[in-house]
Every structure is written in structure tokens, then in C-alpha cells.
N, C-alpha and C positions, 0 to 999 in steps of 0.2 A: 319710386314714384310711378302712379299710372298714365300709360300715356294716354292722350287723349289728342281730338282732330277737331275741335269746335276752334272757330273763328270766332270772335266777340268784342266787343269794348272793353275799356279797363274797369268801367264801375257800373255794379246795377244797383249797387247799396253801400251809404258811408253810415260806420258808426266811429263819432267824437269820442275823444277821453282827453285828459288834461295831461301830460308827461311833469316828472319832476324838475324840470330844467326849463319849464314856464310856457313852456310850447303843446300845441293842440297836435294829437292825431284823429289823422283820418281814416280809420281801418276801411279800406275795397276788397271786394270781392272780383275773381280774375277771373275772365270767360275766355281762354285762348289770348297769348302774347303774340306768336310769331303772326310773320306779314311775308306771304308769297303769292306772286302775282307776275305772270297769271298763276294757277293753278291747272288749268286747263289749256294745252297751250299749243299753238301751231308748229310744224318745224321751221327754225331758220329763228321763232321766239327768243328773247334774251326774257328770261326769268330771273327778277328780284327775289332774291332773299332774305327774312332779317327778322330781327322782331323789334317792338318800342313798349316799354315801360310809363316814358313821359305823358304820350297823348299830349295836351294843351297844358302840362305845367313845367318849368323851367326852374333850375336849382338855384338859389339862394346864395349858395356858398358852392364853389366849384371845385375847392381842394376838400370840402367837405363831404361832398359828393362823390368825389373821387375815391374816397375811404371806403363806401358803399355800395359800389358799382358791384352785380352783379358779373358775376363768369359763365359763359355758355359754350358747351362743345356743339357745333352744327358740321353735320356730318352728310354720307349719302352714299345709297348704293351704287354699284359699280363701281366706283369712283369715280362721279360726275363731276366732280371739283374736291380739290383735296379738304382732309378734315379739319377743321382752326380752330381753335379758344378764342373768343373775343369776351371782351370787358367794356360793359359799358350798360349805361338806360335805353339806349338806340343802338344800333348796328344793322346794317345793310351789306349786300354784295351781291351781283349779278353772276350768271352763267346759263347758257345754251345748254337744252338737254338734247340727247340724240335717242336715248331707250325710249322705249314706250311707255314706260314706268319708273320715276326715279324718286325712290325713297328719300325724305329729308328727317332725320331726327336733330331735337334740338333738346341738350339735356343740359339745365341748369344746376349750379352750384348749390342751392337754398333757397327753400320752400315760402320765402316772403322776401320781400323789394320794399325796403325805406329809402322815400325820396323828400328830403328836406328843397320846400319849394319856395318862392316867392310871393307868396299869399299872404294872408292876416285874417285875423278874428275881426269882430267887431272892436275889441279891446286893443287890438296891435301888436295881437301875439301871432308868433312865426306858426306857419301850418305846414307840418308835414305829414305825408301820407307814407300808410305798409300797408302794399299791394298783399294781401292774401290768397294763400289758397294755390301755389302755381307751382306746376308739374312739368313734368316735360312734355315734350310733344312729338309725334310725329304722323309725318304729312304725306302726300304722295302727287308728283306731277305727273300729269298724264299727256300725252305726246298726240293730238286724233290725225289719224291717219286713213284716207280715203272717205266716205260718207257716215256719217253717222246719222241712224234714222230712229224717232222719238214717237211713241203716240200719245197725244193729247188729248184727253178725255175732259169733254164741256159736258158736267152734269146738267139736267135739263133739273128747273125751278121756276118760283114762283114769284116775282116780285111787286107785291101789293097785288094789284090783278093785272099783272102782266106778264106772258109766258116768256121765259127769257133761257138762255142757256150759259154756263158760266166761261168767262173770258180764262185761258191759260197763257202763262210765260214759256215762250222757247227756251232750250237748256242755256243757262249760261248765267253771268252776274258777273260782279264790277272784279272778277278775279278770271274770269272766261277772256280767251286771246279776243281783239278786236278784230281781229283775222278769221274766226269763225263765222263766218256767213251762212244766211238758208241757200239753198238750192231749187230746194220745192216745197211747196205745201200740197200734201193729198187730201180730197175727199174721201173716208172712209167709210161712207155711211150707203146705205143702199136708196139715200133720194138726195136731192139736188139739194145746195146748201148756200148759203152766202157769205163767206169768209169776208174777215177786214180784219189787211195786218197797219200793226202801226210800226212806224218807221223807227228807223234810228236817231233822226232829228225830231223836237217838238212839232205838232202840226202837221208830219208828215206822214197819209195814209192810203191806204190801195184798196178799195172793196171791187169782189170779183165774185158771179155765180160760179160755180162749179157743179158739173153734174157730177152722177156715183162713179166714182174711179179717174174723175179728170182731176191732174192738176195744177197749181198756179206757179210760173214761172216769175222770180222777181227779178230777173235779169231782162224780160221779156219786151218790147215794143208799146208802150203807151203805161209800163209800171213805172210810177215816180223812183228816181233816185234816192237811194238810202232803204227801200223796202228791203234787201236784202238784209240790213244790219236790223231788221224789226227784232224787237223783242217781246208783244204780244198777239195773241189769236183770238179773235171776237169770233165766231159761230154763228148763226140760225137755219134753220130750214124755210126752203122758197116757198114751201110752202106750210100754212099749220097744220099740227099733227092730228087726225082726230082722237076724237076721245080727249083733248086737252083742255083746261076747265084749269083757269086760275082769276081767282077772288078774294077781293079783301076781307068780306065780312064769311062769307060761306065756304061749303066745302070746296078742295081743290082738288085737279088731278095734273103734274106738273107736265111739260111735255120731256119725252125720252134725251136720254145722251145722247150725242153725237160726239165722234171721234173723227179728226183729224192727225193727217201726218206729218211728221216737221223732220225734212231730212238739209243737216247740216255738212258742211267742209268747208277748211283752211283756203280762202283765196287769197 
């Protein structure tokens, strides 16, 4: 099988068919099983591993499920935690990484997953689903260690006639340690600019000029709490750029990127 490192849901497409034993199948298509989290991760982090099959459906018959339970070796270099076979539609199990780098492979038994579910047709026939298409996998945890620094690039455009420059996400997503925090945000650009991060809570935002080369502290004295856990970066220059020319019906000229820096670490 080839491995592969995509994260996804269990379905982006069902095809029906009727089986001979009066029951509907669902054939899915499979974007990524396993589930580790974080993936990206502080030290001192307790990282979940595991994969689900299920998502939101539950089996039917439980010793009949138990017939079909796939087998999965999940493994890891160094030996970050010893290697197990588990059996099952779910499985999970936690463990501390220490390396910078710790490989996870997850190699299953067989290249489809039937899970007889508690569903029904419109008529009252049993629905079971075969997961297709599913390979092994392998994954990689990464440990950050001291600052990690990011440049974010806001292409300058056009929207309807308004010069505008495009908002970017700091690295990270619902698999990123909650423990990585900003540090700073830099101005990168050779003119003064006006940043707005948005916080970690709803509602929660900071806008600050920055001249060329200063930058914004969210730890700082009058920054609301939670700007650190921000997760995007709004942009504009203080001032407009000339030559910039945005229109809805005529010609435009957008105004220029600007680049900002986003320098993260583990607090």
C-alpha cells in the first residue's frame, strides 16, 4: 500500500447498491483514518493517537461487528512507545514525545472497512457502509523547540473598488499544540503598516500601527488577553500606496504585498 499523510473525513462521496441479504451499501471514499493530535506539539505535550472508522455511525449488531473489525500495526521510530496491533473501528492511545521528530506508521490489514450500522432506508432496510480506498499511513510529530519564525505574505487586491490586502493564518490548526503561542508579530515592509490580530476567543482583537522594522508585542501592556493564542493577521499600509487604482467597473491597479512576520513558541 502507499503511504500517504492527508488528514480528511471518512466520506466525500456515497455510492448505493442493494447486497443480496436485503441490505443497502454505502460505498465511501477514505481521505486519511488516523487521528493525531496534536501533530505539532510542545514538549512536556501528551499526544493522542489513533485512528476512527466510525465517525457518527454505530454498529448494529456488536458480535457482528466484531467479525469485521479491522487490525492495525501502529508503530514509531525510536521507539517512542512500543509497537501494538489493535482491533477495532476506533482505537486510541496517548504518549509524550521527546525527539524532534517521531515517525508514526499505521499499517492496516485490508484495503476496505464494512461497518454494518444502525441506519435504514426509506423502506427499513439495514445500511451498511465499505469504507474504500484505505492505505496505510504515515505521519510525523514534530517537537518546536525555541522560536519558530513564519513570513506571511498579504497579497495586495482589489475588492470591488476597494484597495484591500489579504488577511493570513498563523501556522497551526485544531492539530497545533494549544501551547504554541505568538511572540511577535514583525513589520516587514519598508512603510508603516497597521496590523490586527484576532484573538484566540471570538471578539477578541488588537490593532496596532507598526512602523518598518518595529514589532508588536502580545504579551505587552494595554494588548487584550488571549492576542497571543491569535490565529489571524489583517494587514494595510497607513498609508495608500501610490499608483493604486481599484474599481468596480474600470481599470485597476491593486496595491502592493506586504509581508509580515509571525514568530512563534511553546509557553
Amino acid at each position: 500500500m502507499t503511504l500517504r499523510s492527508t488528514l480528511g473525513c471518512l466520506t466525500v462521496a456515497v455510492i448505493t447498491a442493494t447486497c443480496t441479504s436485503g441490505c443497502i451499501i454505502e460505498r465511501r471514499n477514505l481521505q486519511g483514518w488516523d487521528r493525531i493530535s496534536p501533530s505539532l506539539a510542545c514538549p512536556g505535550d501528551v499526544v493522542s493517537v489513533g485512528y476512527d472508522f466510525l465517525g457518527t455511525e454505530t454498529c448494529r449488531n456488536e458480535e457482528q461487528c466484531a467479525g469485521l473489525h479491522p487490525s492495525v500495526v501502529i508503530s514509531s521510530s525510536g521507539d517512542a512507545f512500543p509497537a501494538r496491533t489493535v482491533t477495532g473501528y476506533r482505537q486510541s492511545f496517548d504518549f509524550t514525545p521527546v525527539a524532534d521528530e517521531t515517525r508514526i506508521a499505521f499499517d492496516i490489514d485490508r484495503g476496505s472497512v464494512r461497518v454494518p450500522t444502525t441506519r435504514v432506508d426509506a423502506e427499513g432496510r439495514p445500511i451498511d457502509v465499505v469504507i474504500e480506498g484505505v492505505e496505510d499511513i504515515a505521519r510525523t510529530v514534530t517537537l518546536v523547540r525555541g522560536n519558530r519564525e513564519t513570513e506571511l505574505v498579504h497579497d495586495g487586491m482589489c475588492a470591488g473598488g476597494m484597495p484591500v490586502n489579504s488577511p493570513e493564518t498563523l501556522p497551526g490548526d485544531d492539530r497545533t499544540s494549544p501551547n504554541l503561542r505568538l511572540v511577535s508579530l514583525c513589520n516587514r515592509n519598508g512603510v508603516s503598516v497597521v496590523v490586527t490580530l484576532n484573538g484566540s476567543e471570538p471578539g477578541v482583537t488588537h490593532t496596532q500601527a507598526l512602523a518598518p522594522g518595529e514589532c508588536l508585542d502580545p504579551n505587552a501592556p494595554g494588548v487584550p488577553s488571549g492576542i497571543a493564542g491569535a490565529r489571524t493577521v489583517e494587514v494595510r499600509p497607513m498609508f495608500p500606496a501610490g499608483g493604486t487604482i481599484c474599481s468596480a467597473t474600470g481599470p485597476s491597479n491593486p496595491p502592493p504585498t506586504l509581508r509580515t512576520v509571525a514568530v512563534m513558541a511553546c509557553r
